[in-house]
Each structure stands twice: as C-alpha cells, then as structure tokens.
N, C-alpha and C positions, 0 to 999 in steps of 0.2 A: 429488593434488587435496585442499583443505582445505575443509571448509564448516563453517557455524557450525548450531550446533545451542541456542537457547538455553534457561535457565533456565522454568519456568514455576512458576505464575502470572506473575510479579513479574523484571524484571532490567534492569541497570542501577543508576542511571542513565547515559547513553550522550550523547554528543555527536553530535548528528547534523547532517548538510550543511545540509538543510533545515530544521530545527523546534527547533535548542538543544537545551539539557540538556533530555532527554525520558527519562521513566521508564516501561520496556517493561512491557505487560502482553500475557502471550501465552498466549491460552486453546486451547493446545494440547498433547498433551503434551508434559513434559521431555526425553524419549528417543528423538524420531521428529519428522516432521511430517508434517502430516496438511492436503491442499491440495484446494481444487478447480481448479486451474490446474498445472501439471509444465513450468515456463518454465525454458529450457535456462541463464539466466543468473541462476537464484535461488544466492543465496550460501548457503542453506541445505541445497542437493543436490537432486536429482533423488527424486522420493518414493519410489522404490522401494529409494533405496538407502537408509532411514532410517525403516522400518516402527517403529512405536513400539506396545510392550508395554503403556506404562502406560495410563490413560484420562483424561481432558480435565479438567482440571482444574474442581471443579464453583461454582455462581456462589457459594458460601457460603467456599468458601476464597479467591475470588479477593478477596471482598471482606474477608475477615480478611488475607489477607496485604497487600494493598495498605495496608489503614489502618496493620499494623506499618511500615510500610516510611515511610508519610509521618510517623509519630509519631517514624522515629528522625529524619530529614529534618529535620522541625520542629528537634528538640533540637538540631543538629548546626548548622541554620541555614543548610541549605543548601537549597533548596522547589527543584523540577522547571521548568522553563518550559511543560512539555506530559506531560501522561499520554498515553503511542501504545501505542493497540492494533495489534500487530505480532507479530513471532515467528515462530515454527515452521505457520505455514501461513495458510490465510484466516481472519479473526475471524469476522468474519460469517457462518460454518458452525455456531460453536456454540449447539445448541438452546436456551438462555438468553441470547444475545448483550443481545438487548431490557433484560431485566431488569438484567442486567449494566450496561449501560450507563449505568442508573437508578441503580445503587448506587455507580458511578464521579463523578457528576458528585455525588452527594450527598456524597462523603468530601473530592471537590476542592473543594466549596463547605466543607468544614468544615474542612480543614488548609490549602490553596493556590488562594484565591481565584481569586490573579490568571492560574494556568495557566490552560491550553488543554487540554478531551479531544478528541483529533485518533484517527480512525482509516483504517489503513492497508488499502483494500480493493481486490480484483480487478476487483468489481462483479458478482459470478457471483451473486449473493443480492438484488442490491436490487428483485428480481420479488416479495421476501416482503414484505409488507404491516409488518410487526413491525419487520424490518429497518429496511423505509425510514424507517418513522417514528422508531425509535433513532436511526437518523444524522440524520434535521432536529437532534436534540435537541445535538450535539456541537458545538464548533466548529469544527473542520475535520474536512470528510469528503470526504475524499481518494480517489477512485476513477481505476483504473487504466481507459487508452485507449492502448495500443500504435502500433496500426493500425485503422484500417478495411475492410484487406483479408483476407478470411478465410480466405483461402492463409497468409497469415503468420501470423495467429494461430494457425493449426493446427500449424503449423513451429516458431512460436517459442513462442509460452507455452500450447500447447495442451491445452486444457479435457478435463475430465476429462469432462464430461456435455456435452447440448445445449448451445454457446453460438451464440445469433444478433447479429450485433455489432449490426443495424440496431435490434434490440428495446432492447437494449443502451443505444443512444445517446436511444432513445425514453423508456427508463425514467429516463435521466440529466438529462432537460428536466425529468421532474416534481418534481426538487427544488428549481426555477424559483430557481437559479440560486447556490443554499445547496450546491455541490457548489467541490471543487476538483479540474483534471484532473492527473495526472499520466501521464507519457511517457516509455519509455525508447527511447532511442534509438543504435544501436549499427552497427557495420560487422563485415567478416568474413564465414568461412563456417563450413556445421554439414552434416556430412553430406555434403560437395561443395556445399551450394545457397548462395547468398548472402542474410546474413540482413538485409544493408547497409537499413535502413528513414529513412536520409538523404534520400533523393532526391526529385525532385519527382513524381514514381509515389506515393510513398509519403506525403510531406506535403503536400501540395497536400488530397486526400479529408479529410485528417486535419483540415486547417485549419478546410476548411469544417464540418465537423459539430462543431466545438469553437464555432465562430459559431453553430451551432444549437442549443448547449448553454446557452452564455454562463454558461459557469461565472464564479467570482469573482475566480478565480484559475489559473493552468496554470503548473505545474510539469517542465520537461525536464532530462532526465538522464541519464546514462551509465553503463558498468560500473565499478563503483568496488572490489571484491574479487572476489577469487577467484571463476570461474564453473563448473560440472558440465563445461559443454561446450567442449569445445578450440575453438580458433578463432576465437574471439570477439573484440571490438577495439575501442577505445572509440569511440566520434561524437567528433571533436576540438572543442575550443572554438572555432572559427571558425562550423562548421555547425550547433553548439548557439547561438551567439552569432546566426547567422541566422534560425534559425526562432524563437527567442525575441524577434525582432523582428521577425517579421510577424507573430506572437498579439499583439504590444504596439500594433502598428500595425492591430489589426481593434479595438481600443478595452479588449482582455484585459489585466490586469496576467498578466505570465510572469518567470520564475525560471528559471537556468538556472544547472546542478550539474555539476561536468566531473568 
C-alpha cells in the first residue's frame, strides 16, 4: 500500500482534476498527518499509521516560504492557477488558520492576482467563528458532504470527535451560499459492509440538503489513487455522470471527476 505524505509548508505545484495548476499549502506537519476525520480512502493513510514527530508548521514560516516559492514562480513565469490549502490532514485544525489565511490572500494579491485561494476542508471546524469567517474571505471554500447518513459517516470517513451531520449542513447555509460542496463517491466493500454511497438510499437525502445549502457550486468524484483500505472501487462515470445531473437539474452548477 502507497500513500502520499506531502511536503510542508509549501508543495507542488500539482496538477489537479478540479482546480489547475494549484500550489499546496499544507499546514501540517511534513512527517505525519494529523486529521480530524480517518476516511478509509484518504490517499494520505490512515492516521495512525503516520504519527508525525515534527510540529505544524507555524504561520510565520508558512508565509515566508510561500512568498519564496511565488518569487521563484514569478521569475520562472510560471503563476499558480490556485493556492489549496490541502495536505497532510485538515487545514482548518491549525490554531492560526484565520491569520493564515490573511497572509495568503495578501502575498496572492501581491505576486498572482489572478489565482484563487481555494481551501480543501472536512468542515469538522466551521462551528469556529474564526474559521468561518477565513473562509467567506477565500474564493473557494470547498467543504466536504459525503453523506448524510451517519452510519456511513462513521464507516467511512469517520470523525475523530463529535460530528452531527444535521448541525453540519446547518452551519453550511450560513455561508448563504459562498460555499462549494464537494462528494466522494464510491462502490465496494470495507470490512465486509458495503461502502457503495451511489444509490438512491444514499443520494436522494444527499440531494436534498445540497438544495438547502445552495451552494455555488458541487463538486462529485471518485477514488482516483491508491486507498488505506482494500476494497474500494470507483463510482463509474455513468453514475457520476447521473447525479451530476440531477444537482444541474435542481438549478446547481455540478462537476463531475472520474
């Protein structure tokens, strides 16, 4: 089994499905990663198997290394499409996120206007006040929604603390509508049980509290590297291609990543 473990502060830049050339920033540390979610198909591993020694990298490096990394950018001529906060676990855990975020859009307004700072989150954090209001400030703030059923969240990407999905989708209305969802979606089994979150069990709930979101945007997608857990199996592009068309068809723009 291979998982990726990446660089911190700073790495990349990385081609991604969704968001272009995007240059990582991952305030976790280098050695480990450090989650509030242990989702059986993070390509990063299972958190236990990748305790990290070092410590988080702090917001004064993140923003020295970040400004070396766009000064070589600059020269080289090559600018980012998107700064993502991403990485070795959840951004939105580190007790500077806020600040952080302050010093990211001030170096993107100073080196790469024209990116995006887009961040990658669970949404295990946007109950903190601090948080929420970092992410209005972003431009895409991309919060994960799996399911709605909290059998399968416990199964599949389950939360390290309390998570209530209902508060969840409560907290996700009050970015009145400055949020984008994202959804992975996948077949197979874990454990014996089936983790298959295709069917209309499973997307029909989903749909609807995506209409009560009204996000700006919904994002579906599949397993695309190596996963911790055996058995795993992608959503094929037929049934990605279906529910991407009924978020299109409730008036959502939807994306859909095979």
């Amino acid at each position: 089994m291979s998982t990726i473990i990446y660089p911190s502060p700073i790495f990349g830049p990385v081609h991604s499905r969704r968001l272009g050339i995007s240059l990582g920033i991952n305030l976790m540390p280098a050695d480990g990663k450090v989650c509030s979610f242990d989702c059986i198909y993070c390509e990063c591993g299972f958190n236990a198997d990748h305790r990290p020694a070092l410590p988080r990298p702090t917001r004064e490096e993140v923003a020295e290394k970040l400004e070396d990394v766009l000064k070589k950018m600059t020269t080289e001529g090559q600018l980012p499409d998107v700064l993502t906060f991403a990485g070795n676990g959840e951004p939105t855990c580190h007790p500077h996120f806020a600040e952080i975020i302050g010093d990211t859009i001030r170096l993107r307004n100073q080196y790469c206007p024209q990116a995006k700072v887009c961040v990658l989150s669970n949404s295990t954090m946007i109950h903190r006040q601090s948080v929420h209001d970092a992410l209005m400030l972003v431009d895409d703030n991309i919060l994960k929604l799996d399911t709605i059923d909290p059998l399968y969240i416990n199964k599949v990407d389950r939360p390290n603390g309390h998570y209530d999905v209902h508060t969840i989708i409560d907290r996700m209305k009050a970015f009145n509508g400055h949020i984008i969802i994202q959804t992975m979606f996948m077949r197979g089994q874990y454990q014996g049980e089936s983790v298959d979150n295709t069917s209309e069990q499973y997307v029909a709930p989903w749909l609807d509290a995506v209409k009560q979101i009204n996000p700006q945007q919904v994002m579906v997608y599949t397993i695309d590297r190596e996963t911790p857990a055996q058995g795993l199996e992608k959503a094929s592009h037929e049934q990605l291609d279906a529910i991407r068309d009924r978020v299109i068809a409730a008036g959502i723009p939807c994306t859909a990543s095979y």
